[in-house]
Gaussian input, Z-matrix of N, CA and C with variables (Angstrom, degrees):
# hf/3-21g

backbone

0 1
 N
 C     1     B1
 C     2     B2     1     A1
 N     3     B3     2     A2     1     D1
 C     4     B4     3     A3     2     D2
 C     5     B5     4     A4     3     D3
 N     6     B6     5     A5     4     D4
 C     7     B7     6     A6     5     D5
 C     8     B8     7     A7     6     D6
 N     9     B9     8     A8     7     D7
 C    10    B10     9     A9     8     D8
 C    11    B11    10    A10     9     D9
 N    12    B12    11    A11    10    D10
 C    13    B13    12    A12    11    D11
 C    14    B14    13    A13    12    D12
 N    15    B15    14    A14    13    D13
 C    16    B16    15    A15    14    D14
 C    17    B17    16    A16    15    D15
 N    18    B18    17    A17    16    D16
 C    19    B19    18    A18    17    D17
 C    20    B20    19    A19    18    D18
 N    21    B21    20    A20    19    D19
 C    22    B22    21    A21    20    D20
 C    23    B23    22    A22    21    D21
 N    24    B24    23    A23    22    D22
 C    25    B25    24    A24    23    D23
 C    26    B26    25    A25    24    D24
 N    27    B27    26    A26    25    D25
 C    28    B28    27    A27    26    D26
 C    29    B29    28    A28    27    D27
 N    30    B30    29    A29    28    D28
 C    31    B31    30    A30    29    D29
 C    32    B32    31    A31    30    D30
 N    33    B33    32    A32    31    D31
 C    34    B34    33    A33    32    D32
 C    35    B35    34    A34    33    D33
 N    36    B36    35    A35    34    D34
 C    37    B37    36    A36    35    D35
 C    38    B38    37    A37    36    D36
 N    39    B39    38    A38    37    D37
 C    40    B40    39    A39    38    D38
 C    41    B41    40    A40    39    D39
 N    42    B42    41    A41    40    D40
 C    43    B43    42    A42    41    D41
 C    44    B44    43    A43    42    D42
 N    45    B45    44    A44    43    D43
 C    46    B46    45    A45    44    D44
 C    47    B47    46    A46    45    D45
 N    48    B48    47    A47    46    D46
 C    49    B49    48    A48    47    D47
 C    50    B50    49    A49    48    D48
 N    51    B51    50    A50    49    D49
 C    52    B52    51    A51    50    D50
 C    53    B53    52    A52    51    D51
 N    54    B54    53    A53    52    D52
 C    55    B55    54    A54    53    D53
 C    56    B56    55    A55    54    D54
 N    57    B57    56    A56    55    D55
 C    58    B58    57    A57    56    D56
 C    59    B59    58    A58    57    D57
 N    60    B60    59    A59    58    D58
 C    61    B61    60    A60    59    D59
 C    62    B62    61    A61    60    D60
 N    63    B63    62    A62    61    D61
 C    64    B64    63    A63    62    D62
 C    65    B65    64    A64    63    D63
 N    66    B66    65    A65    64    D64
 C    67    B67    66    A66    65    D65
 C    68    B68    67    A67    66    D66
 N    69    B69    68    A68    67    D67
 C    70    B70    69    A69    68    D68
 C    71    B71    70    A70    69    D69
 N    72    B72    71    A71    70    D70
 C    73    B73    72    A72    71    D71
 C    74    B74    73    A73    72    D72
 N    75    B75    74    A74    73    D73
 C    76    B76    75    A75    74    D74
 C    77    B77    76    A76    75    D75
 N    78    B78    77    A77    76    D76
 C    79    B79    78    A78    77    D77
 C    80    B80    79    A79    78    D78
 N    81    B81    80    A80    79    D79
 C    82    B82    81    A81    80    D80
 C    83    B83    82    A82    81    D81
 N    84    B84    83    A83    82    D82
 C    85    B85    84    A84    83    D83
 C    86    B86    85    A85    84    D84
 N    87    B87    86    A86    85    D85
 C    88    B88    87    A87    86    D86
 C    89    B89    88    A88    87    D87
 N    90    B90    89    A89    88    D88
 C    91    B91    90    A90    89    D89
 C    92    B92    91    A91    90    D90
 N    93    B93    92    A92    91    D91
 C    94    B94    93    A93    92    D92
 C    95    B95    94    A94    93    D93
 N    96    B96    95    A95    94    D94
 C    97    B97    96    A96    95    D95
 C    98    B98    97    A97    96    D96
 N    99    B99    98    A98    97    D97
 C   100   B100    99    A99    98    D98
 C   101   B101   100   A100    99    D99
 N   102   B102   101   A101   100   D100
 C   103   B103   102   A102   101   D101
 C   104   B104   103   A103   102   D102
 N   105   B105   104   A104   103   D103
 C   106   B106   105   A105   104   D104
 C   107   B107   106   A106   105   D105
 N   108   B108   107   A107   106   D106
 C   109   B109   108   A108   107   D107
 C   110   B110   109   A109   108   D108
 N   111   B111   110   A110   109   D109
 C   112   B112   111   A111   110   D110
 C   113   B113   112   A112   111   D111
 N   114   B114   113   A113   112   D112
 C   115   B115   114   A114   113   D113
 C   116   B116   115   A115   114   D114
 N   117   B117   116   A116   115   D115
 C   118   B118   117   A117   116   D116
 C   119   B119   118   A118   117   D117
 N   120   B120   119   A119   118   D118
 C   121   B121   120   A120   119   D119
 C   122   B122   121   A121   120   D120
 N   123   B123   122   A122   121   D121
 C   124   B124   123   A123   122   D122
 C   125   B125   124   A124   123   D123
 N   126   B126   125   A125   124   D124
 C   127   B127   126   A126   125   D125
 C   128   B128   127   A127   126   D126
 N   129   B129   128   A128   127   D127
 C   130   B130   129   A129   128   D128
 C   131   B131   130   A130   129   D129
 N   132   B132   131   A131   130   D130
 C   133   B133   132   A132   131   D131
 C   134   B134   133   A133   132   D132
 N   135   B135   134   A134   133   D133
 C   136   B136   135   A135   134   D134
 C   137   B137   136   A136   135   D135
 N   138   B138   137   A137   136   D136
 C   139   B139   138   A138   137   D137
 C   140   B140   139   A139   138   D138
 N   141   B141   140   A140   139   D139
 C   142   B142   141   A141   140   D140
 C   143   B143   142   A142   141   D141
 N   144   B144   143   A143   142   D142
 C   145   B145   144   A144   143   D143
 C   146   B146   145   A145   144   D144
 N   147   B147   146   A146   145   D145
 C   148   B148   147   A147   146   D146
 C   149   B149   148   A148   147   D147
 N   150   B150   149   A149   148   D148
 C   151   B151   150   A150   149   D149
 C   152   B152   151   A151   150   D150
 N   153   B153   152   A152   151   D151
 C   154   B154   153   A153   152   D152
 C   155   B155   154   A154   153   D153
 N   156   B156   155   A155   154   D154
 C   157   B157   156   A156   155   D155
 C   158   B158   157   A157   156   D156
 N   159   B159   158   A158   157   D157
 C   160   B160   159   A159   158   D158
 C   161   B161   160   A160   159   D159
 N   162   B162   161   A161   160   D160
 C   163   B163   162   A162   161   D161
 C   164   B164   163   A163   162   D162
 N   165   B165   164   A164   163   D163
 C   166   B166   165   A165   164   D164
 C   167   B167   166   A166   165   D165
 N   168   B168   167   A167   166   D166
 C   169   B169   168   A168   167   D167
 C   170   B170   169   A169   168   D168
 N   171   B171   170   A170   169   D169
 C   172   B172   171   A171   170   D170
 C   173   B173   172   A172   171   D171
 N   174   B174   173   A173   172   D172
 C   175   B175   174   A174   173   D173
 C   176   B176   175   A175   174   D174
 N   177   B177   176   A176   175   D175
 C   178   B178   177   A177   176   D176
 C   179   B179   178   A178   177   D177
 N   180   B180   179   A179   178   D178
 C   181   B181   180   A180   179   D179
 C   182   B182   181   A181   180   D180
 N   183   B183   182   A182   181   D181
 C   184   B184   183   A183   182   D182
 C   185   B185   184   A184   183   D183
 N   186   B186   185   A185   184   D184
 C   187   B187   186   A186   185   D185
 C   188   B188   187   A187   186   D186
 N   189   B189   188   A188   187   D187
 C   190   B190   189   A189   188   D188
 C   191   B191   190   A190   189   D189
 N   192   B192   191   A191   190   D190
 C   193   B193   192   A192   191   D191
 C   194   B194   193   A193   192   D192
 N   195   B195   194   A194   193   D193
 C   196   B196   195   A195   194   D194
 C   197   B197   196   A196   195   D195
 N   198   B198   197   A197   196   D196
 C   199   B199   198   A198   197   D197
 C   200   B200   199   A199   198   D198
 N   201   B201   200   A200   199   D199
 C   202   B202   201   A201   200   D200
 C   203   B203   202   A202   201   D201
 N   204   B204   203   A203   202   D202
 C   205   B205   204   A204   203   D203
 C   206   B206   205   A205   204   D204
 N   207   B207   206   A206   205   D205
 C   208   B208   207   A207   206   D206
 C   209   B209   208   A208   207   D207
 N   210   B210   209   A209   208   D208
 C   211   B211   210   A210   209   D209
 C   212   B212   211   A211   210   D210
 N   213   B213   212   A212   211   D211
 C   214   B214   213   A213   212   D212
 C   215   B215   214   A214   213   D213
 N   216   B216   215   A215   214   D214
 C   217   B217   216   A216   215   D215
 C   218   B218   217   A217   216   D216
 N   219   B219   218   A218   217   D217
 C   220   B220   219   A219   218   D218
 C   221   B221   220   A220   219   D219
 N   222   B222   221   A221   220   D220
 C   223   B223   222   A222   221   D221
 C   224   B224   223   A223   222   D222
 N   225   B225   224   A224   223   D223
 C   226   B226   225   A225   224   D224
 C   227   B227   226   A226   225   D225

   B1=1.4314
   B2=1.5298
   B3=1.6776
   B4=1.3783
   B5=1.7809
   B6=1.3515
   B7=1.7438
   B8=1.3509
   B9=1.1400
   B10=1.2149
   B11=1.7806
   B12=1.1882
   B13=1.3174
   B14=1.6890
   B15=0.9748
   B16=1.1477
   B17=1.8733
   B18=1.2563
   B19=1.8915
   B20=1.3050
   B21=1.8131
   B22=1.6602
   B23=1.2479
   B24=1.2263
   B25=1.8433
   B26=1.4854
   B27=1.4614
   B28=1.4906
   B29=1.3161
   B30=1.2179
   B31=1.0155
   B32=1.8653
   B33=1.1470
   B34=1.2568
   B35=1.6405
   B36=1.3148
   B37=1.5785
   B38=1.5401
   B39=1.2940
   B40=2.0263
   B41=1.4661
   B42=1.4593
   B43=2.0626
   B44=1.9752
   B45=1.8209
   B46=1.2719
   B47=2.0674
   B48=1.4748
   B49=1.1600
   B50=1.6357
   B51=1.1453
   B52=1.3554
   B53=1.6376
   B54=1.1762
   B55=1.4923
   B56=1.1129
   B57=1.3403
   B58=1.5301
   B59=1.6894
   B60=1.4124
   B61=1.9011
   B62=1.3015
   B63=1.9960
   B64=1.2958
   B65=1.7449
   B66=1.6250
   B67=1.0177
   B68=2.0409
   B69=1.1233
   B70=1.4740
   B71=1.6536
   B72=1.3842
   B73=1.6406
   B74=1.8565
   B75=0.7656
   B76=1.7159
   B77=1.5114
   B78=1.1748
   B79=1.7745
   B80=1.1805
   B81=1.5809
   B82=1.8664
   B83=1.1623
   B84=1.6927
   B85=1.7155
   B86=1.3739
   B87=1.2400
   B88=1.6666
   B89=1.7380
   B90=1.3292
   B91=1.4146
   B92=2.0008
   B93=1.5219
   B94=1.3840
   B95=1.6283
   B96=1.5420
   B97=1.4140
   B98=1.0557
   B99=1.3428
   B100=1.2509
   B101=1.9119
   B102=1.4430
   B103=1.2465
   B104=1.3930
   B105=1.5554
   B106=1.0616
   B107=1.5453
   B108=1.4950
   B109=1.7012
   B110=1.1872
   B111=1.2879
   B112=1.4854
   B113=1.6416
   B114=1.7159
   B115=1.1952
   B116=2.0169
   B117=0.9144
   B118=1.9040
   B119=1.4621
   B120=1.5365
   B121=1.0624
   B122=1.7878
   B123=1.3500
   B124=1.6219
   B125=1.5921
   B126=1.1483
   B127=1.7163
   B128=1.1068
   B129=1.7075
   B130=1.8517
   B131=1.4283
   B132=1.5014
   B133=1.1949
   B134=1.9901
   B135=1.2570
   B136=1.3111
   B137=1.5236
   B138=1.5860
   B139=1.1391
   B140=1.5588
   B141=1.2926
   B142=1.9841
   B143=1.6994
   B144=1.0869
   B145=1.6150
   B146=1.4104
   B147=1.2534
   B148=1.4490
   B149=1.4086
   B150=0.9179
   B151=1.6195
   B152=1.4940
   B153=1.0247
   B154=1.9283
   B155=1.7618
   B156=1.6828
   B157=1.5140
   B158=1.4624
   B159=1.3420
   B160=1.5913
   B161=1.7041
   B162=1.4561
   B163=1.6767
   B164=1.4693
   B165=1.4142
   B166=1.6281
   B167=1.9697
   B168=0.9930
   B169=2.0678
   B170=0.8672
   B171=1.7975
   B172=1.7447
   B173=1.0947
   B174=1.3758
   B175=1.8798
   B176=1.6503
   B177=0.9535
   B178=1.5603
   B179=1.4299
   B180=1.8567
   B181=1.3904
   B182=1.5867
   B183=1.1685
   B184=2.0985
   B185=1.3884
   B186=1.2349
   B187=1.6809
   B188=1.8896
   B189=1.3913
   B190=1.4697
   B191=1.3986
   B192=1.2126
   B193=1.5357
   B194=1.4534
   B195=1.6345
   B196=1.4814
   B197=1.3902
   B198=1.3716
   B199=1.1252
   B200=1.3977
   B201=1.6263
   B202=1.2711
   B203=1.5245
   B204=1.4941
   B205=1.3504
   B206=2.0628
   B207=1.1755
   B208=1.3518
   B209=1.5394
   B210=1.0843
   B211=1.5577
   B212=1.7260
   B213=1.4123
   B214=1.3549
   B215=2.2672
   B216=1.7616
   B217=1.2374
   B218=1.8478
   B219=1.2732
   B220=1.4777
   B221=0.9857
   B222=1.4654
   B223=2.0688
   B224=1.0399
   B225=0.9209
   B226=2.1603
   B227=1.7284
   A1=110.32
   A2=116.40
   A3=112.16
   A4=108.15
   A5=98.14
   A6=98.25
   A7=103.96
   A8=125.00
   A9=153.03
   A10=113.59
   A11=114.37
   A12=126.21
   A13=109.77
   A14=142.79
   A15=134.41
   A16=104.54
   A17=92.13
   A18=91.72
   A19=131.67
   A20=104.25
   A21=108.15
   A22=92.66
   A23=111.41
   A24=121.23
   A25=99.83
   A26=100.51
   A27=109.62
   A28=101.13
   A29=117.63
   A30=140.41
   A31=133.17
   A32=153.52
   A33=118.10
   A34=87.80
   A35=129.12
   A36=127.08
   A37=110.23
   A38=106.03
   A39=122.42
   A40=97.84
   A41=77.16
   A42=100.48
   A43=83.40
   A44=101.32
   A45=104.74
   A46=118.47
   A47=103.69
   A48=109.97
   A49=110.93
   A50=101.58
   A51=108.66
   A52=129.47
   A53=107.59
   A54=120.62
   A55=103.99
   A56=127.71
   A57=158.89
   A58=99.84
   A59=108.99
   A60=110.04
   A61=102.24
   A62=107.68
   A63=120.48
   A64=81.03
   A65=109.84
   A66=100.50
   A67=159.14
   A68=124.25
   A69=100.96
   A70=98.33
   A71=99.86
   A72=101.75
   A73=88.23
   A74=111.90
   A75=107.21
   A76=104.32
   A77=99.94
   A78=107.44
   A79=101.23
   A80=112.29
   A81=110.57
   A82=109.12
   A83=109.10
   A84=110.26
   A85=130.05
   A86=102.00
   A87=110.65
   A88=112.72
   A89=122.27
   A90=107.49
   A91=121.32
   A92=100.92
   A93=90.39
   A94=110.25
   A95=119.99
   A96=127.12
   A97=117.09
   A98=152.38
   A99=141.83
   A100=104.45
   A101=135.36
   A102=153.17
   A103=112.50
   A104=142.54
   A105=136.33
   A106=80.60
   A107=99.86
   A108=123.09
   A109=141.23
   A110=140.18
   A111=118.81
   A112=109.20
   A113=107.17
   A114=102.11
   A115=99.76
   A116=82.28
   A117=106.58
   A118=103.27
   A119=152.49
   A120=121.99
   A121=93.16
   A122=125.67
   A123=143.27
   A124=106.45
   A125=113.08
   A126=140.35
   A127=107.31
   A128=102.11
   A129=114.26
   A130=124.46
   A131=109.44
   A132=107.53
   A133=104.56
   A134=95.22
   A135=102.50
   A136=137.67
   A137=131.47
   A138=111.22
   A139=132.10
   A140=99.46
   A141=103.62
   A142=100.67
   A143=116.23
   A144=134.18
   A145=103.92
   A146=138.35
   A147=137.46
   A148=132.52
   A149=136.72
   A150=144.47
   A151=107.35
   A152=82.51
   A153=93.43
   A154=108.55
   A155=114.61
   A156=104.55
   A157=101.00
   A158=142.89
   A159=143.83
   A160=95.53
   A161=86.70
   A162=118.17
   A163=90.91
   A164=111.69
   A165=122.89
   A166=101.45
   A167=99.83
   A168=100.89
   A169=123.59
   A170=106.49
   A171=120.68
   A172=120.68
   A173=110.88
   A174=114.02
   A175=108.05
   A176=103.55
   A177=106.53
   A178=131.70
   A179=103.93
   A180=122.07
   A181=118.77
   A182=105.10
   A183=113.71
   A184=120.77
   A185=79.60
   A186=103.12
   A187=123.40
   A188=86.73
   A189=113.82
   A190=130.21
   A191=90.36
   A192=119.33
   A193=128.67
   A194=124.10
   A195=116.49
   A196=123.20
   A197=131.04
   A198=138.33
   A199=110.73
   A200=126.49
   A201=110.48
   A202=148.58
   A203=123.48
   A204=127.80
   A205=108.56
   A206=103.66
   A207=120.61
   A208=107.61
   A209=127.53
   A210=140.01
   A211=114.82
   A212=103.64
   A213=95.24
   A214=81.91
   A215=109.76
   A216=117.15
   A217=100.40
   A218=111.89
   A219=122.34
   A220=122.44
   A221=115.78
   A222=122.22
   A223=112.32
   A224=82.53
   A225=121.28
   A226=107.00
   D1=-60.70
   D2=170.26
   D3=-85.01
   D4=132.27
   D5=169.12
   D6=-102.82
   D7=153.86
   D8=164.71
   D9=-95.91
   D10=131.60
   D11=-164.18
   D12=-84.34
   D13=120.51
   D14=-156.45
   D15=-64.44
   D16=141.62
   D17=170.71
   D18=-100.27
   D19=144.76
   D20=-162.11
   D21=-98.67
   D22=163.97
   D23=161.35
   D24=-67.48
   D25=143.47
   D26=175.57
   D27=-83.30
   D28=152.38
   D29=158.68
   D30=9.71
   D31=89.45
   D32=-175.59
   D33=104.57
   D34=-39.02
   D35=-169.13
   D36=-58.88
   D37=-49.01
   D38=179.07
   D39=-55.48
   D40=120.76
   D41=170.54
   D42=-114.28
   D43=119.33
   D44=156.73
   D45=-97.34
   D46=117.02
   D47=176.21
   D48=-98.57
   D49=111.45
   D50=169.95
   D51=-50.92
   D52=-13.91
   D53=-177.72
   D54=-75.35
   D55=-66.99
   D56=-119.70
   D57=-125.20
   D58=-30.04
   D59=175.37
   D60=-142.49
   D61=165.96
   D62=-169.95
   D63=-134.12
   D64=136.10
   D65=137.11
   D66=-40.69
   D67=121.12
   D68=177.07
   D69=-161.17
   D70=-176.55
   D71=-148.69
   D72=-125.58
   D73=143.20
   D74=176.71
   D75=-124.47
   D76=138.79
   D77=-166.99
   D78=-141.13
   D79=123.29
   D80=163.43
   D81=-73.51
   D82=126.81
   D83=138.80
   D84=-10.26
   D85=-75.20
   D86=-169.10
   D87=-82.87
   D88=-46.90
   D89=174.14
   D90=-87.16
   D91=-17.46
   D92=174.34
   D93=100.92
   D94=-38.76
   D95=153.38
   D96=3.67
   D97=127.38
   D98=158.00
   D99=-117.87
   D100=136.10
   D101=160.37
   D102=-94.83
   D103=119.86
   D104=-172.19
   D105=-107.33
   D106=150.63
   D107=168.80
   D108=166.25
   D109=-155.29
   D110=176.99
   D111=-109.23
   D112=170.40
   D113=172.20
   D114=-136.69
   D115=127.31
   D116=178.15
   D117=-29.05
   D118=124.29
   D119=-171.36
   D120=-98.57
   D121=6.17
   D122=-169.93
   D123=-91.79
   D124=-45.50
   D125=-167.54
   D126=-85.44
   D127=-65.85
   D128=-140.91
   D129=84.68
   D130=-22.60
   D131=-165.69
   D132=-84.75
   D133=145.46
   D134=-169.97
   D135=-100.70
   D136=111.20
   D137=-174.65
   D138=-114.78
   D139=152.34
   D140=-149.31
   D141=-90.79
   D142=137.72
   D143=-163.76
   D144=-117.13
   D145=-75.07
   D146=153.87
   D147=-104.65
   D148=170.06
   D149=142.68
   D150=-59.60
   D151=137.75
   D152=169.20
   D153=-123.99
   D154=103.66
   D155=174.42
   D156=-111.86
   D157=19.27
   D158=170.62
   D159=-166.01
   D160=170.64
   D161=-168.25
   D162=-58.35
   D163=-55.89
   D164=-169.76
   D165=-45.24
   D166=-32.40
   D167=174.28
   D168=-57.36
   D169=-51.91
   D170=163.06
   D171=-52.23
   D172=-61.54
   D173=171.23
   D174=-35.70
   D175=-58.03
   D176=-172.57
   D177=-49.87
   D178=-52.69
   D179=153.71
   D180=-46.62
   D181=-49.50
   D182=160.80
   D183=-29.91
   D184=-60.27
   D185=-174.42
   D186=-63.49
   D187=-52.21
   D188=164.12
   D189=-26.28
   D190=-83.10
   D191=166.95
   D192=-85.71
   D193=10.60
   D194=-171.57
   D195=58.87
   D196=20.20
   D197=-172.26
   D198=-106.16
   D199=111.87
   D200=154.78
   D201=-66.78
   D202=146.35
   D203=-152.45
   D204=-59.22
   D205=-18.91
   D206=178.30
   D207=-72.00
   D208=-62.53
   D209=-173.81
   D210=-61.70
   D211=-6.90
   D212=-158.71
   D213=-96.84
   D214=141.00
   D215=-167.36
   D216=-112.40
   D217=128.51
   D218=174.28
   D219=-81.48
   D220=116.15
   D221=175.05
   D222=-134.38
   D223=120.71
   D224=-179.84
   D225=-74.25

């Protein structure tokens, strides 16, 4: 009856391993949304770290995580 919303790691929790994950940005078609985060390179399956609504988000996620703005791959 009551659902419970699934839980994210707070903040600061995401260890990005470069071995094991690739950066990438997930963007809807239809609303434009973008989720910056990793994707499993074992899985595929992908997990979302922030919102991105300006460049200044990306920079940040860059920054964040040691990831350059080049490496990071877009899926729609």
């Amino acid at each position: 009856m009551f659902f419970r919303g699934k839980k994210h790691p707070a903040p600061g929790k995401i260890t990005y391993d470069p071995s094991a994950m690739s950066p990438a940005i997930h963007a809807s078609i239809c609303t434009g949304e973008q989720t910056a985060g990793f994707i499993s390179r074992e899985t595929g399956a992908f997990t979302g770290v922030m919102l991105i609504n300006s460049p200044e988000d990306r920079k940040q996620f860059c920054k964040e995580f040691g990831v350059r703005d080049a490496d990071i791959k877009i899926i729609y």
